[in-house]
C-alpha positions as protocol buffer text, in pm:
chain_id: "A"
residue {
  index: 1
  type: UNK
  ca { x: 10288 y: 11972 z: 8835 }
}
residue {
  index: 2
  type: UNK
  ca { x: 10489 y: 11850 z: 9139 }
}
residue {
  index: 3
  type: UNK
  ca { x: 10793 y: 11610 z: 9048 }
}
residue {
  index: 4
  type: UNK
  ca { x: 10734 y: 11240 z: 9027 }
}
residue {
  index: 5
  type: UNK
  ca { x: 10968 y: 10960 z: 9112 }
}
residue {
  index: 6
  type: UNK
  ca { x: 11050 y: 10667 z: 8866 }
}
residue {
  index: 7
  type: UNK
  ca { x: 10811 y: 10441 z: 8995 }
}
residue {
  index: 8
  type: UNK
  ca { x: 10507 y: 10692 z: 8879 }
}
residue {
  index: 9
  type: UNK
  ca { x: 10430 y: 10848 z: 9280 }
}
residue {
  index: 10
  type: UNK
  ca { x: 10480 y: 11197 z: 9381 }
}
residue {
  index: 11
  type: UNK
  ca { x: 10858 y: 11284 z: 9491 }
}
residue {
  index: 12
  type: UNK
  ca { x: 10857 y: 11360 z: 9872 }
}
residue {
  index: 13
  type: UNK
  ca { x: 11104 y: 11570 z: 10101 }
}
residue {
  index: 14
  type: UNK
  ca { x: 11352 y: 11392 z: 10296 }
}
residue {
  index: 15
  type: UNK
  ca { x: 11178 y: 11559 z: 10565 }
}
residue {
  index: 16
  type: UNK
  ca { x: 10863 y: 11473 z: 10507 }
}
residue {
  index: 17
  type: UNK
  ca { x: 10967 y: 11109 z: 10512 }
}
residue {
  index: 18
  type: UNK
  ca { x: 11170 y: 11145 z: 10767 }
}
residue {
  index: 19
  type: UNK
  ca { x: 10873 y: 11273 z: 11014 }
}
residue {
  index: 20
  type: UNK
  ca { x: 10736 y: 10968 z: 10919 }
}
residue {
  index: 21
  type: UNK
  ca { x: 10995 y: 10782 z: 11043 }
}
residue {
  index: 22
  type: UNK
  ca { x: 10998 y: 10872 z: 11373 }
}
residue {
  index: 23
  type: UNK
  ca { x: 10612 y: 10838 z: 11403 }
}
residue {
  index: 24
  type: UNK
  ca { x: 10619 y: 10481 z: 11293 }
}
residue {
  index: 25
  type: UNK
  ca { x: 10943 y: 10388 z: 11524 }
}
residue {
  index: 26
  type: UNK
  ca { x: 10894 y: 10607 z: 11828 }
}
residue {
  index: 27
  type: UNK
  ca { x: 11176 y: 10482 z: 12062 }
}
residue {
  index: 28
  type: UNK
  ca { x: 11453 y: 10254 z: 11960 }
}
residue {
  index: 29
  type: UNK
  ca { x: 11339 y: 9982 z: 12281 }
}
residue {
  index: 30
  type: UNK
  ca { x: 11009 y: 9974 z: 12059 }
}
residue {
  index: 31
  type: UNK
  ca { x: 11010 y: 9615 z: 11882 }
}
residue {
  index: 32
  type: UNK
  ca { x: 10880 y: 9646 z: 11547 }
}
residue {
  index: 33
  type: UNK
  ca { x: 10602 y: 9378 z: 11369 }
}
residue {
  index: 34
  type: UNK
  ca { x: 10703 y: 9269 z: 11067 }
}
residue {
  index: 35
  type: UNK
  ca { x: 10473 y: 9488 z: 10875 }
}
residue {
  index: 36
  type: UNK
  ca { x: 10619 y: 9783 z: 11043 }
}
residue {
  index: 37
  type: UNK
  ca { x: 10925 y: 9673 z: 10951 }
}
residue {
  index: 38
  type: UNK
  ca { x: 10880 y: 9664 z: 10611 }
}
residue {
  index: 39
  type: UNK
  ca { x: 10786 y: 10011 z: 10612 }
}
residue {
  index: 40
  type: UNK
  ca { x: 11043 y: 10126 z: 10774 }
}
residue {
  index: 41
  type: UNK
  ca { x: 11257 y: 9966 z: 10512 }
}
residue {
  index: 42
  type: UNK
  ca { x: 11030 y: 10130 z: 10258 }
}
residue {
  index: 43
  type: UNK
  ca { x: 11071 y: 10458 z: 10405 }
}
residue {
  index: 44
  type: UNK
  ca { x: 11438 y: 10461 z: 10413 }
}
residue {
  index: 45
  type: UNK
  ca { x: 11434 y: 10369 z: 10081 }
}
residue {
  index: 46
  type: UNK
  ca { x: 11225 y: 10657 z: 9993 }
}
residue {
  index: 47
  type: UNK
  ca { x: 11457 y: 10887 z: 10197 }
}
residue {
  index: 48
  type: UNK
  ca { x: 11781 y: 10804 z: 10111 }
}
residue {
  index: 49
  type: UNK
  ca { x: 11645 y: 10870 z: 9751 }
}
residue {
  index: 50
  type: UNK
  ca { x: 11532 y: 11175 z: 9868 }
}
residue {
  index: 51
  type: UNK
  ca { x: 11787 y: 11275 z: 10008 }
}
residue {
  index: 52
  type: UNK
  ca { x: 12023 y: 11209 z: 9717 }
}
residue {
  index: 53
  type: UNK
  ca { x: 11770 y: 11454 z: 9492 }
}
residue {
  index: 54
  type: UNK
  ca { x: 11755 y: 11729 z: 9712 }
}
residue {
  index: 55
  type: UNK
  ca { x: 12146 y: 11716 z: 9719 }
}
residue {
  index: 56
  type: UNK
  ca { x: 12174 y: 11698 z: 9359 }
}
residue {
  index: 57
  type: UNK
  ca { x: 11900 y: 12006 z: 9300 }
}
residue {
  index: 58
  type: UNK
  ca { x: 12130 y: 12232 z: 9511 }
}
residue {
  index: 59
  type: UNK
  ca { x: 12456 y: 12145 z: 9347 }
}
């Protein structure tokens, strides 16, 4: 069974999240709506969580 995160969804790689990311803010000039934006806060979230698991596993 794949790890889960506290809130009950499936852990993701930092990698992973970070891909998506870049596909939801291609270019820094790119203006995002506020929904994007909230996504993109969401994501970074997700990834600096990941990130912080991932380091933690290796240590």
């Amino acid at each position: 069974m794949p790890p889960s995160s506290p809130s009950g969804g499936l852990v993701r790689s930092a990698d992973e999240i970070n891909q998506q990311i870049r596909a939801l803010w291609p270019h820094p000039a790119v203006r995002l709506s506020t929904e994007q934006r909230a996504r993109y806060e969401r994501l970074v979230v997700e990834w600096a969580a990941a990130v912080r698991g991932e380091v933690v596993k290796a240590a």
